[in-house]
N, C-alpha and C positions, 0 to 999 in steps of 0.2 A: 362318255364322250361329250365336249362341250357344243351349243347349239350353234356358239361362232365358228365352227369346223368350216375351213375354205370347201367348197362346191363347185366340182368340176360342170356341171351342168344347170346346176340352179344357181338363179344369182341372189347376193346378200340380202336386195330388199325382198325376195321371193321367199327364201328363208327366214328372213325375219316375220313375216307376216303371219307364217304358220305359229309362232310364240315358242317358247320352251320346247325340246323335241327328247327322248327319250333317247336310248344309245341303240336302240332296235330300231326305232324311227329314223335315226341319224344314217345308220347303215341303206337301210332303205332309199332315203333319198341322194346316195352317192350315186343309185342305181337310176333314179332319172331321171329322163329326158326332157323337157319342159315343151320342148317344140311339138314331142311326139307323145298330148296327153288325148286320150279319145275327147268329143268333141262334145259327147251326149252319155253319160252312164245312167243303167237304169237297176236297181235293186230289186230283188226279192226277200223282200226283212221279215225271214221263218225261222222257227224253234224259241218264240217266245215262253209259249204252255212250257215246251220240254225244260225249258231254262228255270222255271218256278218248280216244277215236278221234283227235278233235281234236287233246288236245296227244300222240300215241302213246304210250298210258298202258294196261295191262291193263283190263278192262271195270270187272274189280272195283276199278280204282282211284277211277271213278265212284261207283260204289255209295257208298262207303265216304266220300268229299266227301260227296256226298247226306245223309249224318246231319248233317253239320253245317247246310245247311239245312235241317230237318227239328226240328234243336234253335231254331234260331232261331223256325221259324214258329211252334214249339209256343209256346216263352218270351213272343212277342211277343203271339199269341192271349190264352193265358192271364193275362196283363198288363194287357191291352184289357177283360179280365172276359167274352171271347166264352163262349157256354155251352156249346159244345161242337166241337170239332176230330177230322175223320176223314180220318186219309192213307191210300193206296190202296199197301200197303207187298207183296203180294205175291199174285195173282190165281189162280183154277185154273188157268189156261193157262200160265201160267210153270212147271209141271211139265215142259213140253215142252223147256226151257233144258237145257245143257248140267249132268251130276252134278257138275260142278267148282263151276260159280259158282251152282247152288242149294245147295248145304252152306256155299259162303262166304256166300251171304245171310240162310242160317237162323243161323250163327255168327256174323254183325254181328249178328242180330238179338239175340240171345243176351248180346254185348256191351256193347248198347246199353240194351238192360234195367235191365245192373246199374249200366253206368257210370252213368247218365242218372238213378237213382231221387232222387237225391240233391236233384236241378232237382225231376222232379216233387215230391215231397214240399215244398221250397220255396214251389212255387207253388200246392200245396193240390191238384194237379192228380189225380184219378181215372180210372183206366186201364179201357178197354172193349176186348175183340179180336171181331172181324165175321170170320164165315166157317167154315167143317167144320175147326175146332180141330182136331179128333179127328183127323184124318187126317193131322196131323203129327209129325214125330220124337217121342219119348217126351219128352228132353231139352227139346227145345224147350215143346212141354207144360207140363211140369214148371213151365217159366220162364213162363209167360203164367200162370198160376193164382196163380203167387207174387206175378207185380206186380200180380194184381187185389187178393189180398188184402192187399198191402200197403197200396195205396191205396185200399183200398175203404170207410173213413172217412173222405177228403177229400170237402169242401165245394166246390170251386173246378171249374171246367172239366172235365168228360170229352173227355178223348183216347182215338177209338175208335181201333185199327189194323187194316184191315183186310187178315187173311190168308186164306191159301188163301180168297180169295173170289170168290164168282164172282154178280153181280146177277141171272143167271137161276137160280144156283143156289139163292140164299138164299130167291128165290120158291116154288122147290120144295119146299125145306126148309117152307116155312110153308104152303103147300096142303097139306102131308102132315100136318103137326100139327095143321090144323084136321081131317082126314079122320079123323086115332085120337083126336081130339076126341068127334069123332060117332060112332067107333063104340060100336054096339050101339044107337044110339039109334034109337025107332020112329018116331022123324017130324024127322029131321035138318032143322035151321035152316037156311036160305039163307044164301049165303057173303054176306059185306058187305066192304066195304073196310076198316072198321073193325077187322072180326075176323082180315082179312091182317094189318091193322099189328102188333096183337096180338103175334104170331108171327114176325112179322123180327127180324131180329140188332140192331135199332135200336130195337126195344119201347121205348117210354117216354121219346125223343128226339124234340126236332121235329126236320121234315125238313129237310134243307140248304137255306138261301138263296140259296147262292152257293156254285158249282161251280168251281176254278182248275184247269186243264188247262195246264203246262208243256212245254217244245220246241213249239209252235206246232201241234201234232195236234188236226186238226177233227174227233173222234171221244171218244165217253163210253167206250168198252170195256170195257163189262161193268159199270160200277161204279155201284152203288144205282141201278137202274132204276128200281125203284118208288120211291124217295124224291126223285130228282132233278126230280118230273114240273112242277115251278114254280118250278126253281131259277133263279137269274141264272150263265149261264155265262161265264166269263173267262179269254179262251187269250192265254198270251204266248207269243213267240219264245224267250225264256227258259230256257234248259237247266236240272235241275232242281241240279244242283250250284252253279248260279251266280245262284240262286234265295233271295234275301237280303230283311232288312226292307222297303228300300224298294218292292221289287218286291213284297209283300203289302199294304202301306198303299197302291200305284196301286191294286189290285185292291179295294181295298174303297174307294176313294174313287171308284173306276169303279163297282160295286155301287150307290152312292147317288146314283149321276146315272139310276139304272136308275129309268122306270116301269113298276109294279106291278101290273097290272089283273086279276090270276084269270081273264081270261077274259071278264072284264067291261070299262064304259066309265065311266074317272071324270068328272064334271062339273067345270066350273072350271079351273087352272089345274095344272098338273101337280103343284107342290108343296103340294095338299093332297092327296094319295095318305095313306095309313096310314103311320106309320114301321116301317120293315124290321124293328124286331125282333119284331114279332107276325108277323111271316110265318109262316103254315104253321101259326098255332093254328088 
């Protein structure tokens, strides 16, 4: 199927921006909706190990595959004009890993910064990092403060990445900031949901709409507790190195078959729900 295929829902420059598109990819985006894309997707990028096990490849040979998915979903997001993208690139418990392949994931990370700026900046893309920064190599540091301030004049998408994070940790972190908020004060305010948001590593981001979980694992671990509480979840069998365009257009054309109810009961027919990209104001 040709990439100039007329598009009942996406328009020609919105097509074209995506570049060359595959006849599984072309299929995909007859299915949607452009008005109704989630506003915040957040990833879990797992089954790298099992992806190297398979063909008997070092672990870190996974990882290292894994960027190149990881460039794609960024490029394809930020293309689509989603307004904001968070992968899940390196948690607290992953301390527990062996020193070999945490120093090679902190030096992918590291290489992936510099090689990659080139795309963000392209794509106007603004860099966020989620999680106790502080508590990583110096080096590494160094490199996360650079790519904020590089791109911390684009306009386009924020790409958060979240490191050394931990979803119960970032809570702590933000009960603690409300508490030396109040201190010294004679009549401390009631905590509100509000004044958590405040305080998270996600300040000033809606919450995720839509949750992709990779390798087939029916589990969030750890990742944005608090933000996920209304998200739409989407787990493929999908290793995350073999984790390609088409495979994120299923997952947001599966998102929009998704009804929306908060908790509530809509009247009428199901397609008059709110479109997804006001979720979570």
């Amino acid at each position: 199927m040709s990439q100039t295929i007329a598009h009942k829902t996406l328009d020609g420059p919105a097509l074209e921006s995506l570049g060359p598109v595959t006849s599984e990819e072309a299929r995909l985006l007859e299915k949607l909706d452009l008005t109704r894309l989630p506003r915040h997707v957040a990833v879990i990028m797992d089954g790298n190990g099992r992806w190297a096990q398979k063909r008997h490849l070092p672990r870190i040979a996974g990882h290292r595959q894994g960027t190149q998915s990881a460039r794609t979903t960024i490029e394809t997001c930020a293309r689509l004009k989603i307004e904001a993208l968070t992968l899940y690139a390196f948690s607290v418990e992953n301390w527990r890993r062996p020193k070999t392949e945490i120093d090679f994931l902190m030096q992918l990370l590291r290489e992936y910064l510099k090689k990659e700026m080139p795309l963000l900046q392209k794509n106007a893309i603004r860099m966020r990092f989620l999680g106790r920064i502080h508590e990583l190599p110096a080096a590494v540091q160094k490199d996360v403060r650079e790519a904020m301030e590089k791109t911390a004049g684009n306009k386009g998408m924020v790409l958060c990445v979240a490191l050394n994070y931990g979803g119960r940790a970032e809570i702590v972190d933000a009960l603690n900031a409300v508490l030396r908020e109040q201190n010294g004060s004679a009549a401390p305010s009631q905590v509100s949901e509000e004044r958590i948001s405040r305080h998270l590593y996600t300040e000033g981001l809606p919450d995720p709409d839509l949750l992709i979980r990779t390798s087939g694992e029916m589990r969030v671990s750890n990742f944005l507790l608090w933000q996920i509480a209304y998200a739409e979840i989407f787990v493929t069998e999908t290793l995350w190195p073999d984790f390609n365009r088409a495979r994120l257009l299923e997952a947001l054309v599966e998102f929009q078959k998704r009804e929306r109810r908060y908790g509530g009961i809509r009247e009428g027919h199901p397609n008059t729900e709110k479109p997804a990209r006001v979720a979570g104001e």
